[in-house]
TORKOL-4160 file (C-alpha; in steps of 0.2 Angstrom, whole numbers, padded with zeros to 4 digits, m for minus):
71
<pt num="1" X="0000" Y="0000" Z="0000"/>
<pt num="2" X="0014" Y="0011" Z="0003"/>
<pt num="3" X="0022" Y="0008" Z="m0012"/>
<pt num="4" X="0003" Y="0013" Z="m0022"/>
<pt num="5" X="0003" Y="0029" Z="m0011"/>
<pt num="6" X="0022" Y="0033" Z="m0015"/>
<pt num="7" X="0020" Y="0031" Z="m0033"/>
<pt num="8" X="0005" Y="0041" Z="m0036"/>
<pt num="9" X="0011" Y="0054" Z="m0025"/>
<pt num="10" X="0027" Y="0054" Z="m0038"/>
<pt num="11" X="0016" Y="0055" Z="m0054"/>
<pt num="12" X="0002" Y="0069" Z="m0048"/>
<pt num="13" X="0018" Y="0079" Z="m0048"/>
<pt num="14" X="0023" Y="0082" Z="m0029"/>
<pt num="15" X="0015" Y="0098" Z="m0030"/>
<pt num="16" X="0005" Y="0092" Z="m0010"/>
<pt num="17" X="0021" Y="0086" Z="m0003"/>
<pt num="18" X="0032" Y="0101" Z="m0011"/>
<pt num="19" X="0018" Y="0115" Z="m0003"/>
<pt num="20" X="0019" Y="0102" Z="0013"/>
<pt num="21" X="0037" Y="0103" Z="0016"/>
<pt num="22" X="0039" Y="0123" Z="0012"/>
<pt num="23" X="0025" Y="0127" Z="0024"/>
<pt num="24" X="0030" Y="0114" Z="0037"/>
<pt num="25" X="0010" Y="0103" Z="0037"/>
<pt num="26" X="0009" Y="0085" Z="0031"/>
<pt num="27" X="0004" Y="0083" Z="0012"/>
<pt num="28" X="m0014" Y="0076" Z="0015"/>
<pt num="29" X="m0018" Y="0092" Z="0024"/>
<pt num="30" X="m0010" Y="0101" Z="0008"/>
<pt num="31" X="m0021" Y="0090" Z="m0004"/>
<pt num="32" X="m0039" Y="0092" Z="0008"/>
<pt num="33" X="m0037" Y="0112" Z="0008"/>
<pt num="34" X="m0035" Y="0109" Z="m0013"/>
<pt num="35" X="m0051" Y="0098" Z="m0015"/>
<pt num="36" X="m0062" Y="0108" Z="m0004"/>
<pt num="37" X="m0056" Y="0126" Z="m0012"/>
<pt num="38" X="m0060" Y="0116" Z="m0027"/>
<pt num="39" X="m0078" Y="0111" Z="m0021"/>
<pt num="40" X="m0079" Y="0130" Z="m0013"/>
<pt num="41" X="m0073" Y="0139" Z="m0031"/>
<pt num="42" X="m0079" Y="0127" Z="m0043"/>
<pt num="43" X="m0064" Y="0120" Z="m0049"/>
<pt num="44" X="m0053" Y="0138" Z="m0051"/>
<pt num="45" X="m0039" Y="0130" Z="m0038"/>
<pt num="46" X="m0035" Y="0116" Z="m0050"/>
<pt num="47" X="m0029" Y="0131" Z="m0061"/>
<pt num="48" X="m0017" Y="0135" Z="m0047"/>
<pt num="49" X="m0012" Y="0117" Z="m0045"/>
<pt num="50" X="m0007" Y="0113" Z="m0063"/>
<pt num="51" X="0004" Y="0131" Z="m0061"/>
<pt num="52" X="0012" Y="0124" Z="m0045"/>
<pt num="53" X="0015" Y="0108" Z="m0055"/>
<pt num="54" X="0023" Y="0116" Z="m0068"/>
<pt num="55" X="0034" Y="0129" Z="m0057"/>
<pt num="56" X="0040" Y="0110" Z="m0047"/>
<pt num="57" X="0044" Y="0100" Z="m0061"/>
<pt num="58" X="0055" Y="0117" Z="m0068"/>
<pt num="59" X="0065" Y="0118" Z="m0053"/>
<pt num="60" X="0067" Y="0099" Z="m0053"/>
<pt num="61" X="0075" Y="0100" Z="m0070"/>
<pt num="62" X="0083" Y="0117" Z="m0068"/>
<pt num="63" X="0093" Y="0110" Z="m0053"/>
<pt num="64" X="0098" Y="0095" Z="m0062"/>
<pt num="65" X="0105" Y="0104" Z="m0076"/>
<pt num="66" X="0113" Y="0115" Z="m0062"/>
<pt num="67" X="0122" Y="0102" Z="m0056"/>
<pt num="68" X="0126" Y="0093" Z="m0072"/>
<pt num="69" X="0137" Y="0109" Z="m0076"/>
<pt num="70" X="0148" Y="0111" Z="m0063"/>
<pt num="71" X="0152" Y="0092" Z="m0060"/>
């Protein structure tokens, strides 16, 4: 079950667990606060979300590249 969890995390971007770690509250608090601003705004925070995602998976690639350079 761990395994599941830990995978689906990794492909629905890390954005939960990225927000999680910056602001200091677990992930599934990150994702509850996301699916009930959903529910509350009609679906505007998903908007938000796929930004987030995009702005994580850039800085993932960004610091690989980084790295890649001075090695």
């Amino acid at each position: 079950m761990k395994k599941l969890k830990d995978q689906l995390e990794k492909s629905a971007f890390g954005v939960c667990s990225y927000l999680g770690e910056k602001i200091g509250i677990a992930s599934s608090r990150v994702r509850l606060y996301f699916i009930y601003a959903s529910f509350i705004a009609l679906g505007s925070p998903l908007l938000i979300y796929l930004v987030l995602a995009f702005w994580v998976n850039i800085r993932k690639y960004l610091k690989a590249a980084r790295n890649w350079v001075w090695e």
